[in-house]
NUMAR-829613 format. One line per 5 residues: number of its first residue (from 1); their letters; for each residue x, y negated, z negated of N, C-alpha, C. Coordinates in pm, whole numbers, plus 50000, padded with zeros to 5 digits. Example, Ala and Ser with C-alpha at 12.3 -4.5 7.8 and 13.67 -1.06 7.14 Angstrom:
2
1> as> 51319/50569/49220/51230/50450/49220/51320/50330/49220 | 51285/50225/49292/51367/50106/49286/51290/49997/49213
// end
This chain:
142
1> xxxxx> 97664/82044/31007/97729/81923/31051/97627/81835/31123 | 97632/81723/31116/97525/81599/31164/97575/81618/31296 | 97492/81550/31434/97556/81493/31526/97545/81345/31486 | 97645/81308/31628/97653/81151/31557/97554/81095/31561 | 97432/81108/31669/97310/81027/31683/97222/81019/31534
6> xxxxx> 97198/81173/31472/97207/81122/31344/97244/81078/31207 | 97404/81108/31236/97513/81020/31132/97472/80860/31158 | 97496/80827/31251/97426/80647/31307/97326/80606/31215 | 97250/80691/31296/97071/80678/31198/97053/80652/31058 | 97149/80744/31007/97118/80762/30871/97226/80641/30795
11> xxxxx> 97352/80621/30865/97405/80523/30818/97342/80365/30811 | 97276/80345/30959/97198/80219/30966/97058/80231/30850 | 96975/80367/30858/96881/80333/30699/96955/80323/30594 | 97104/80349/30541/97150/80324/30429/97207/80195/30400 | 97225/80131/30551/97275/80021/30520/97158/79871/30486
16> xxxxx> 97035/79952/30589/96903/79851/30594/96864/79832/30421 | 96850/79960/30370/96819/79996/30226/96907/79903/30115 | 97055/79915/30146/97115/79824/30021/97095/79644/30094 | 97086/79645/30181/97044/79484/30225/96884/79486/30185 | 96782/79577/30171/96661/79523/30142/96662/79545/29935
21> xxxxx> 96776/79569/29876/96782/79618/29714/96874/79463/29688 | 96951/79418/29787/97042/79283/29788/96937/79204/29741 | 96818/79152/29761/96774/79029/29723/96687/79044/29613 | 96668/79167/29585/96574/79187/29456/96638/79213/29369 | 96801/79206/29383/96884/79255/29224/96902/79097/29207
26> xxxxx> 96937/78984/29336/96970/78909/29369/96843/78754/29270 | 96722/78831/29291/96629/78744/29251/96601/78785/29091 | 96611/78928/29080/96645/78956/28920/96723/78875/28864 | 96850/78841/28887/96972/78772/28828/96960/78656/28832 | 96878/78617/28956/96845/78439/28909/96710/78427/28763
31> xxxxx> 96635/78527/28806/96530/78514/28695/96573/78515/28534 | 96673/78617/28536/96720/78630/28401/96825/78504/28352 | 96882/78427/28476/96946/78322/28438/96872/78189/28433 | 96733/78180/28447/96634/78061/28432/96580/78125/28307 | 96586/78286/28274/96517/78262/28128/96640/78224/28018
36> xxxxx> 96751/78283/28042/96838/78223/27945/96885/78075/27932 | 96860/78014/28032/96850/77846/28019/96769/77791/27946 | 96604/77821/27995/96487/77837/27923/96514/77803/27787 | 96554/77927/27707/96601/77979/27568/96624/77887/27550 | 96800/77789/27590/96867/77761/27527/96830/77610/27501
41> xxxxx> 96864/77522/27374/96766/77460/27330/96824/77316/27426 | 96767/77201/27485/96788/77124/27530/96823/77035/27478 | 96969/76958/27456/96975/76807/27366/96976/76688/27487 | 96925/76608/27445/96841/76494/27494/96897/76359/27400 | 96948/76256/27482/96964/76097/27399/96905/76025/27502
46> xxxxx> 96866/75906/27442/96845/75821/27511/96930/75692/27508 | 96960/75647/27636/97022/75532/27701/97023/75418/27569 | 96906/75419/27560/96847/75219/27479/96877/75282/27307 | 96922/75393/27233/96942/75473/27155/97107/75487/27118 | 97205/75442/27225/97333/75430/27223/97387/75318/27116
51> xxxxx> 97427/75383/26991/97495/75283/26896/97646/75230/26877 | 97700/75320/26940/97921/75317/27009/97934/75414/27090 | 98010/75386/27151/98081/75473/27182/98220/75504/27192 | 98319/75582/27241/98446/75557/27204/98486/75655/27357 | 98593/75615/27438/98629/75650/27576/98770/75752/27521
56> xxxxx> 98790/75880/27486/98900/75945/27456/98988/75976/27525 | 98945/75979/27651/99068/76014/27765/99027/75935/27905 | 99069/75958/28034/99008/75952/28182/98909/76008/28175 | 98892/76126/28114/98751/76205/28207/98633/76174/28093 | 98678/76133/27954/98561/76196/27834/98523/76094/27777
61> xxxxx> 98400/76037/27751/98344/75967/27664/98252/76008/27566 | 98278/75972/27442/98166/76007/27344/98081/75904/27299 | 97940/75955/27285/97828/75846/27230/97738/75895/27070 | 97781/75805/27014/97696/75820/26941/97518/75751/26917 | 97424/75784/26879/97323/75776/26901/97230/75720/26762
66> xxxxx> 97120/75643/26757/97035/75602/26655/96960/75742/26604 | 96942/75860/26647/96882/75983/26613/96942/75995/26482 | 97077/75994/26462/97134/75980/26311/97268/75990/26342 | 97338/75975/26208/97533/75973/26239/97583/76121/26284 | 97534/76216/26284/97602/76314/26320/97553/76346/26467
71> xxxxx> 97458/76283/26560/97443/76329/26651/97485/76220/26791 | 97655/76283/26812/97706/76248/26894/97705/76330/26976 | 97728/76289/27172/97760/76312/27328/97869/76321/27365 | 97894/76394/27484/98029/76418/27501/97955/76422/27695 | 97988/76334/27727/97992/76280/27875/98095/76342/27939
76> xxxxx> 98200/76421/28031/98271/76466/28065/98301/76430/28218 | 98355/76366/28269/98356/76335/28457/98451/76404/28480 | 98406/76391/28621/98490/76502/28726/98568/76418/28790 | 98601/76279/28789/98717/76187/28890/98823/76143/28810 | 98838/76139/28664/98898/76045/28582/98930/75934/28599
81> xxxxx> 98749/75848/28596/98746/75752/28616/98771/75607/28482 | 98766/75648/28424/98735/75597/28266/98875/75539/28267 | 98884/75440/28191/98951/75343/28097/98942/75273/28017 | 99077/75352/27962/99045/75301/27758/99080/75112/27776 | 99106/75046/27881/99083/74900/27874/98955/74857/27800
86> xxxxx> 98988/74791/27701/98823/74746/27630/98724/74622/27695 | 98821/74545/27833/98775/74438/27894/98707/74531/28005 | 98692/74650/28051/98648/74722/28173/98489/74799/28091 | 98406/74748/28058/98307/74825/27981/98236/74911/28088 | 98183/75039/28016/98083/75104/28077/97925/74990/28162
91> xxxxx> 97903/75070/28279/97787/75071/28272/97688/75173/28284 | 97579/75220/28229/97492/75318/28238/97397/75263/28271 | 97282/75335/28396/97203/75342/28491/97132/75454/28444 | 97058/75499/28383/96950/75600/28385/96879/75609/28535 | 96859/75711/28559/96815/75811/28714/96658/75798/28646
96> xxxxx> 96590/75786/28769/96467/75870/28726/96356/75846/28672 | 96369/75735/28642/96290/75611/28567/96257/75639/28428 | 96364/75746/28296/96338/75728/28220/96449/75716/28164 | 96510/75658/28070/96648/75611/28002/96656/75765/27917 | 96611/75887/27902/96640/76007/27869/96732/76056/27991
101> xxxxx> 96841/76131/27914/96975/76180/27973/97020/76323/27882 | 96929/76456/27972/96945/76553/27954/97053/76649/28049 | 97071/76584/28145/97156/76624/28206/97248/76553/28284 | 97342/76608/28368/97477/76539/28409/97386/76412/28562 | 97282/76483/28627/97173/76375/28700/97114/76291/28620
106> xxxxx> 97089/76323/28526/97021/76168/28469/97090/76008/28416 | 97190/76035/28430/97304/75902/28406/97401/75868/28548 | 97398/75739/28604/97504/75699/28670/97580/75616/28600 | 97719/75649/28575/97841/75568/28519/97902/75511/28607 | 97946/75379/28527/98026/75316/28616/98089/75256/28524
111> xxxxx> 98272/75227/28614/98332/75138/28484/98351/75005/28598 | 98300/74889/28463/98324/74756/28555/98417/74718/28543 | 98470/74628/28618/98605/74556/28611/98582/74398/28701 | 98632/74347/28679/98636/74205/28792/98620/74225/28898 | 98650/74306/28967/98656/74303/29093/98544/74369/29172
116> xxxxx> 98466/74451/29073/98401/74467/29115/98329/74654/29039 | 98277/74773/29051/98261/74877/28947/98305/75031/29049 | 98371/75104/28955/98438/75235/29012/98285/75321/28921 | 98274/75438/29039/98113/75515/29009/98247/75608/28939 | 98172/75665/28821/98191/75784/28745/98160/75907/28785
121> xxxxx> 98154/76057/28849/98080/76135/28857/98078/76235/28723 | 97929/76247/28668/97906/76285/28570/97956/76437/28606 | 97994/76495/28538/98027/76650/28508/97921/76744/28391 | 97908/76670/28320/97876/76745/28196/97810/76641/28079 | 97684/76680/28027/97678/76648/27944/97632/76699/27777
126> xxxxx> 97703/76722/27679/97706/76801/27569/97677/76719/27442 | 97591/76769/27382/97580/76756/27216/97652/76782/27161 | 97757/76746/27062/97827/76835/26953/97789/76886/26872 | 97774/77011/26820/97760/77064/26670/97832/76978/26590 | 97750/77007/26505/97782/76961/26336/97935/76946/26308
131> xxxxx> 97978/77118/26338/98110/77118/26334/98222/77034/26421 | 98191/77040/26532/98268/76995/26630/98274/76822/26601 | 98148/76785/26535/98129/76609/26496/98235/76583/26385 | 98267/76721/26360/98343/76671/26155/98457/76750/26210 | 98519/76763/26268/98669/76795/26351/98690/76683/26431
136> xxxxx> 98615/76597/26443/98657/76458/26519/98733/76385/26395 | 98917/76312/26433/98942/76243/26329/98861/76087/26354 | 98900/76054/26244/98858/75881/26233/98835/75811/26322 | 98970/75821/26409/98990/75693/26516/98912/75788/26653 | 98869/75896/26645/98826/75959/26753/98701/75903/26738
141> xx> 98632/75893/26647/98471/75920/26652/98382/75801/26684 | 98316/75805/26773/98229/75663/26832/98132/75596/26712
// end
């Protein structure tokens, strides 16, 4: 049987031990999640490259792009700021000083109106597959 002085002991090295294994499983799991980002392939449009677009709901806008007809965006906000009013047009602001918009930071949206412009907060921004472009009906597609 332990005494308690070294039940203590041995509990405080077991506990020091999984707090010093905490940041190295911790830094493993970020590493393996910067290589699987890494991997995954980056789609990229550019701003001055925007040929329609079409506003489908509050939160979603799609763009299509001069890269070619099948390679449309899917903009996604987090306020549901958007309106399908056709007198309230987008404005886009490229971040960063390059009109490339790889991610949900590189675009500020805004919808104008008379009175003055409501900021968009970007959520997301996605490429469609092939497929997902040819499951868009008619009146959906920018």
């Amino acid at each position: 049987m332990l005494n308690p002085a070294t039940a203590v002991a041995a509990l405080g090295a077991l506990t020091l031990a999984g707090c010093a294994a905490a940041p190295q499983a911790t830094a493993r799991t970020m590493t393996a999640m910067a290589e699987r980002a890494a991997d995954a392939p980056r789609a990229c449009f550019r701003v001055s490259a925007i040929r329609a677009q079409k506003i489908v709901d509050r939160n979603t806008v799609l763009f299509r792009t001069s890269v070619g007809p099948q390679d449309v965006f899917r903009l996604t906000m987090r306020n549901a700021c958007l309106t399908t009013s056709a007198s309230d047009p987008l404005v886009l602001i490229p971040s960063g000083g390059s009109d490339t918009v790889c991610d949900r930071m590189d675009l500020d949206v805004r919808v104008a109106s008379p009175i003055g412009s409501t900021p968009c907060l970007v959520q997301e921004v996605h490429k469609l597959t092939p497929a997902e472009v040819a499951a868009l009906g008619p009146g959906e597609r920018p």
